[in-house]
C-alpha positions in Angstrom: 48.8 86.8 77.5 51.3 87.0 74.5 49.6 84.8 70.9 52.0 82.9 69.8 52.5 81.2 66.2 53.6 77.3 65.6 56.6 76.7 64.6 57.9 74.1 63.3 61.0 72.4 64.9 60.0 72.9 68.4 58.7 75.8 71.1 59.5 78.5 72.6 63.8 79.4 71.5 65.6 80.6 74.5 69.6 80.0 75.2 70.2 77.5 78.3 70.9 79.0 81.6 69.4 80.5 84.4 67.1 83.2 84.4 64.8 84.9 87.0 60.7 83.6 86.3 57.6 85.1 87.4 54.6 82.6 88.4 51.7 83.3 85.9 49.4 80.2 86.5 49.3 76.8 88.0 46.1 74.7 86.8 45.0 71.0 86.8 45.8 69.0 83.3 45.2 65.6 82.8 47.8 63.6 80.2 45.8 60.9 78.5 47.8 57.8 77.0 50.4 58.5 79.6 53.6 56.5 80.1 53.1 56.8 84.1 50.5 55.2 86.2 49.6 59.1 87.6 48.1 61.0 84.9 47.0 63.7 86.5 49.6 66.7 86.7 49.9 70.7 87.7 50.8 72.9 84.7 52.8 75.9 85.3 53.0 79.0 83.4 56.6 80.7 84.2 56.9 84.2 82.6 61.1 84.6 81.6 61.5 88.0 83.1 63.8 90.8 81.7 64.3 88.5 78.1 62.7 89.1 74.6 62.0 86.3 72.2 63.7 86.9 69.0 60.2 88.6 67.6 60.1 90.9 70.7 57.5 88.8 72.7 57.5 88.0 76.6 58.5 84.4 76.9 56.3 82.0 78.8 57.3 78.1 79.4 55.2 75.6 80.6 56.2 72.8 82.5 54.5 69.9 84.8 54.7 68.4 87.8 52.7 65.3 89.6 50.1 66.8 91.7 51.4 64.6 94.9 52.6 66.8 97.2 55.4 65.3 99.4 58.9 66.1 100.5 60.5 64.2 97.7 58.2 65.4 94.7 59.3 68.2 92.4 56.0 69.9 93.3 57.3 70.6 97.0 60.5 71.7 95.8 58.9 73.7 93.1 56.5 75.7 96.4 59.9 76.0 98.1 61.7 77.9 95.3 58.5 80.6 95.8 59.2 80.9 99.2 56.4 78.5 100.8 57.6 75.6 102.7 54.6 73.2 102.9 53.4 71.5 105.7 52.8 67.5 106.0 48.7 66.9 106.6 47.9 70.9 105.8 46.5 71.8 101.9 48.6 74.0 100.0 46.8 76.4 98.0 48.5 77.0 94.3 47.0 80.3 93.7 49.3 81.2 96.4 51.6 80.7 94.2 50.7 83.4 91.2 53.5 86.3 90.8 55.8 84.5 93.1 59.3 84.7 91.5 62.2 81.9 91.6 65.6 81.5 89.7 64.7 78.9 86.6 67.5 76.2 85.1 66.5 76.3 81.7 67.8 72.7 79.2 67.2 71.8 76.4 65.2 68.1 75.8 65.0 66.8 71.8 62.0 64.3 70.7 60.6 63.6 67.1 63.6 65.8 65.8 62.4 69.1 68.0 64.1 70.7 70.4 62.2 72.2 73.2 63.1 74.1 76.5 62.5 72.4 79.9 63.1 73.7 83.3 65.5 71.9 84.4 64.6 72.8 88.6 63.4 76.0 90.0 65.9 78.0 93.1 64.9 80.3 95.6 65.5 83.7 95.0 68.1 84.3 97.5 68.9 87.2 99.4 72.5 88.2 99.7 73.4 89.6 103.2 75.6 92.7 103.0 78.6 93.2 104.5 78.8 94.2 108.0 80.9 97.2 109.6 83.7 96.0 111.6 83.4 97.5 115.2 85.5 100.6 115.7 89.1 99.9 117.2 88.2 101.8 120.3 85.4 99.0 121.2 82.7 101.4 120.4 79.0 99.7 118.7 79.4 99.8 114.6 76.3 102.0 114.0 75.5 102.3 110.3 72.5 104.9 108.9 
C-alpha cells in the first residue's frame, strides 16, 4: 500500500469525473460521536486505476457505507456495481468483493475549509455489444471468424 503524507487543506487531489476503480479492501469501522443512530459502517478502499497523483503515487479513496444490506442501501448498489447481485435472507460475503472493478463518480464535498473527494456512486462496468453482421442479401447465415 502507497504512504502517504498529510496535507493540509484536505486528501487525496483528484479532478471530478469518472474513472475506472479497483476493490482493494472492505473492513468493519465503527464512527463514534456519530450524527446517525447506525454507527457502525463498511470502509472501502477503491484503488483509481490508470491515474497518478501529482507526486507519482497510486491513488486510493476511501469511502463508507451502512453495513445494512437491503435493496435501497448504497451497500447493495455498491455489490451490484462489482457484478454481485445480492440475495434477500442469503449473507453476502465482502471479501468477495476484493479486485472487483466498477466505474467511480468522483465529487468534491468541502468541511472546515477542506476539500476532499467523495464517490459520488459506483457503475457497473459495462460491456458494449459489438456490432453484428447483417445477413448476406442472398439469405445465407452471417458467419463471422
Amino acid at each position: 500500500m502507497p504512504v502517504r503524507t498529510a496535507e493540509a487543506g484536505g486528501g487525496v487531489k483528484i479532478d471530478l469525473g469518472t474513472y475506472s476503480v479497483v476493490c482493494l479492501e472492505v473492513k468493519e469501522h465503527y464512527f463514534e460521536n456519530s450524527q446517525y443512530d447506525e454507527k457502525d459502517a463498511l470502509r472501502f478502499e477503491l484503488g483509481v486505476e490508470d491515474v497518478l497523483d501529482e507526486h507519482g503515487n497510486e491513488i486510493v479513496l476511501v469511502a463508507f457505507a451502512n453495513d445494512k444490506l437491503s435493496p435501497k442501501s448504497k451497500f447493495w448498489s455498491w455489490i451490484e456495481a462489482f457484478g454481485f447481485k445480492p440475495i434477500i435472507g442469503q449473507d453476502f460475503d465482502t471479501d468477495k468483493l476484493i479486485g472487483k472493478r466498477a466505474f467511480a463518480l468522483i465529487g468534491a464535498k468541502e468541511r472546515d475549509g477542506a476539500t476532499f473527494a467523495t464517490i459520488e456512486s459506483l457503475f457497473p462496468v459495462a460491456v458494449v455489444p459489438t456490432a453484428r453482421p447483417t445477413a448476406p442479401e442472398d439469405g445465407s447465415p452471417a458467419f463471422t471468424a
